[in-house]
PyMOL CGO cylinders between C-alpha atoms (Angstrom):
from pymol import cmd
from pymol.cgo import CYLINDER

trace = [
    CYLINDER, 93.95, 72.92, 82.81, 96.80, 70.76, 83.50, 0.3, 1, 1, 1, 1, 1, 1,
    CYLINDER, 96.80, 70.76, 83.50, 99.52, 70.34, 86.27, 0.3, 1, 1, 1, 1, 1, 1,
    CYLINDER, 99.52, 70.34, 86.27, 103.24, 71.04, 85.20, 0.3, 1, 1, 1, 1, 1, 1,
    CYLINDER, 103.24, 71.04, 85.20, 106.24, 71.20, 87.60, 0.3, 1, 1, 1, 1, 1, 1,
    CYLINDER, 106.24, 71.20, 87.60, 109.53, 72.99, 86.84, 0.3, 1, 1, 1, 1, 1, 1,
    CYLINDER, 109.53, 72.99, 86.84, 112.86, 71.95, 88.47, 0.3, 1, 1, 1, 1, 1, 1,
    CYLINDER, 112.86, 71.95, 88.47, 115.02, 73.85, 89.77, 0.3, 1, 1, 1, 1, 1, 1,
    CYLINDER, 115.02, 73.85, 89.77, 118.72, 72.09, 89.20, 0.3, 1, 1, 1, 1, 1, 1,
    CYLINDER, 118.72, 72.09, 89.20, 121.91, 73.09, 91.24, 0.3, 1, 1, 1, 1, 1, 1,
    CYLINDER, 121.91, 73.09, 91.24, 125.42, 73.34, 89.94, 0.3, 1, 1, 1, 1, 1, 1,
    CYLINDER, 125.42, 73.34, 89.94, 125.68, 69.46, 91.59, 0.3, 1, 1, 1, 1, 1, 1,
    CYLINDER, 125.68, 69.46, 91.59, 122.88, 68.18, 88.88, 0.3, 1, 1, 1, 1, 1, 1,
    CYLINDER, 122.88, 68.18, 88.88, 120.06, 67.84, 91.90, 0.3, 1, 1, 1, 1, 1, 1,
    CYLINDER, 120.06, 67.84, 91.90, 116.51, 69.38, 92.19, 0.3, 1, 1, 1, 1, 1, 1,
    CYLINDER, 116.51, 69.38, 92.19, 116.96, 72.77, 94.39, 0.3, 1, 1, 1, 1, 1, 1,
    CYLINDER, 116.96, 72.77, 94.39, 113.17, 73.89, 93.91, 0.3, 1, 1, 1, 1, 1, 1,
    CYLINDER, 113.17, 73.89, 93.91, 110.01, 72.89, 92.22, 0.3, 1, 1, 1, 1, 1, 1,
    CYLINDER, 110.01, 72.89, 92.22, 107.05, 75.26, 91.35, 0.3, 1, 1, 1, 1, 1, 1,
    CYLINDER, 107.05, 75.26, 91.35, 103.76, 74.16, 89.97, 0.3, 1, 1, 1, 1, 1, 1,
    CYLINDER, 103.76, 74.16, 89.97, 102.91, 75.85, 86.83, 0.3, 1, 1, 1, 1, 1, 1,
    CYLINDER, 102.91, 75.85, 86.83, 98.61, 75.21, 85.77, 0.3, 1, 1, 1, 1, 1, 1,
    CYLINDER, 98.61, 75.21, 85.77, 98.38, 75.91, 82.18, 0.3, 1, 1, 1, 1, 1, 1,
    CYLINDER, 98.38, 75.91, 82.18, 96.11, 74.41, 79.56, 0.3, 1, 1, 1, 1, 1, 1,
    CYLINDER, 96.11, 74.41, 79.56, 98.79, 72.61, 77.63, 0.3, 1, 1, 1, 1, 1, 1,
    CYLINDER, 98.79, 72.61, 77.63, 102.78, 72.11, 76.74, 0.3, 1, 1, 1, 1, 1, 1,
    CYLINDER, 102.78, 72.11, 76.74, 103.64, 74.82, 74.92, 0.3, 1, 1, 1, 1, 1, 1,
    CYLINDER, 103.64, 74.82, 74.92, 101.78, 77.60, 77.44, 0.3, 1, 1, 1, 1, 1, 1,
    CYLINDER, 101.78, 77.60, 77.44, 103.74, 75.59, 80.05, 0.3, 1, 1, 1, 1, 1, 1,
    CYLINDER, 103.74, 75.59, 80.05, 106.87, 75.66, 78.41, 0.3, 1, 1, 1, 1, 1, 1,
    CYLINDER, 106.87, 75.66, 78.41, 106.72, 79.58, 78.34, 0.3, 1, 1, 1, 1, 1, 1,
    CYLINDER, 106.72, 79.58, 78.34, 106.05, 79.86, 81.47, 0.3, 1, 1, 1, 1, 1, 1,
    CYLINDER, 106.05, 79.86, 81.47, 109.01, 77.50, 82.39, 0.3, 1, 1, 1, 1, 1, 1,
    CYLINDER, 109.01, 77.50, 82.39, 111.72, 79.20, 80.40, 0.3, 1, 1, 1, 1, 1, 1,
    CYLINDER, 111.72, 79.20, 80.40, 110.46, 82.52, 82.23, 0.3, 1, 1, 1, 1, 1, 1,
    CYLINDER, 110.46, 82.52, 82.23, 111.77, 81.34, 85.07, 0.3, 1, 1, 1, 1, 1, 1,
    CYLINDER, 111.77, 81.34, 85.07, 114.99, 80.58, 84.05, 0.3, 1, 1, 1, 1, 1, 1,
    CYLINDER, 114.99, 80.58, 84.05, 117.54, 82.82, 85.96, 0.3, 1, 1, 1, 1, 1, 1,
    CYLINDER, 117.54, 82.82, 85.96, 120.63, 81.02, 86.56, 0.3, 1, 1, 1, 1, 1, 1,
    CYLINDER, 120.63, 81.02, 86.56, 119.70, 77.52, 87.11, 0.3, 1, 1, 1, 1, 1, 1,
    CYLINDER, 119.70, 77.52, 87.11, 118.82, 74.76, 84.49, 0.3, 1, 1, 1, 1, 1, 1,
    CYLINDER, 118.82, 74.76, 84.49, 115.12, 74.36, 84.77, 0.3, 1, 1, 1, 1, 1, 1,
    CYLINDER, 115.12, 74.36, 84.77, 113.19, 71.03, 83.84, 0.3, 1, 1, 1, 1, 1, 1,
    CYLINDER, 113.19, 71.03, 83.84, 109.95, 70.94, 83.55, 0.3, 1, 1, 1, 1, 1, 1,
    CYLINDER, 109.95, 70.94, 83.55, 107.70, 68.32, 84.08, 0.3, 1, 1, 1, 1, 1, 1,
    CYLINDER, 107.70, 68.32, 84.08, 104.00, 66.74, 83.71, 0.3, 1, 1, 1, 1, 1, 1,
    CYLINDER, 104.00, 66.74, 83.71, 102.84, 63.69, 86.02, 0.3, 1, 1, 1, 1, 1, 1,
    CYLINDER, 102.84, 63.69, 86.02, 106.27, 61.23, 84.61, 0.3, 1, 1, 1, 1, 1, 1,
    CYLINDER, 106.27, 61.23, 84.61, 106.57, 63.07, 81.02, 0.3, 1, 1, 1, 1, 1, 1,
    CYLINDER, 106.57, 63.07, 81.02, 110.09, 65.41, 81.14, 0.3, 1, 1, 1, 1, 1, 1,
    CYLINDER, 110.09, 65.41, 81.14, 108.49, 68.21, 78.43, 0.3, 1, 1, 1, 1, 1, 1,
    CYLINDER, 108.49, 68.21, 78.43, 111.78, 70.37, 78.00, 0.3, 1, 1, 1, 1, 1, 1,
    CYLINDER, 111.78, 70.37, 78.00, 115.19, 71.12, 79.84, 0.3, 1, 1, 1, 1, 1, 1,
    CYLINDER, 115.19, 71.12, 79.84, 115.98, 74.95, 79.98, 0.3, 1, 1, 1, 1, 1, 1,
    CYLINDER, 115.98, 74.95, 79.98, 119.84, 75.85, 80.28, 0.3, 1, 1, 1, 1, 1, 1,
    CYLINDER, 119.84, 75.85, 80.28, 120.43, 79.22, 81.94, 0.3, 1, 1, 1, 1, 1, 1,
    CYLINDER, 120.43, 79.22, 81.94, 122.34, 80.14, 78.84, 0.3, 1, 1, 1, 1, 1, 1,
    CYLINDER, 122.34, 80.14, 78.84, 119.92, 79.11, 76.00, 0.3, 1, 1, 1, 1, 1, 1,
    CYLINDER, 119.92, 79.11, 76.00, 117.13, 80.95, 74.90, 0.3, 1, 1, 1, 1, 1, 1,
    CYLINDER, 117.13, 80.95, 74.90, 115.24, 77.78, 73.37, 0.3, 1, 1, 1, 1, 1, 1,
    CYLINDER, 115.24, 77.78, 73.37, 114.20, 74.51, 75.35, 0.3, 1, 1, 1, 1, 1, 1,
    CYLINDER, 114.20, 74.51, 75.35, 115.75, 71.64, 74.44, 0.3, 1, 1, 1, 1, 1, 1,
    CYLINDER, 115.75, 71.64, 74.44, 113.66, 68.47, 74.43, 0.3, 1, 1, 1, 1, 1, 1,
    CYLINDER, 113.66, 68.47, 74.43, 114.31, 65.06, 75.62, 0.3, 1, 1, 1, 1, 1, 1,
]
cmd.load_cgo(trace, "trace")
């Protein structure tokens, strides 16, 4: 099991939360992520690796 962290991000583009997410890899991470999604952009994160970027108004994560 890894790590993960998801971002919260505020209207002014900075971090307003962070929860740790342990899953055993990206994409079990990533739908855990996106679940959280509820009006803030969510970015979510393992050790310096960005994973995805989750808009409030998107049902898909985009990748960097």
């Amino acid at each position: 099991m890894f790590g993960y962290y998801a971002y919260f991000i505020g209207q002014d583009g900075h971090f307003t939360n962070r929860v740790q997410i342990i899953c055993n890899d990206d994409e079990e991470a990533k739908r855990r992520a996106q679940q959280l999604v509820d009006g803030s952009a969510i970015e979510l994160w393992h050790e310096a690796r960005m994973i995805a970027t989750f808009e409030p108004d998107q049902k898909t994560s985009a990748k960097r």
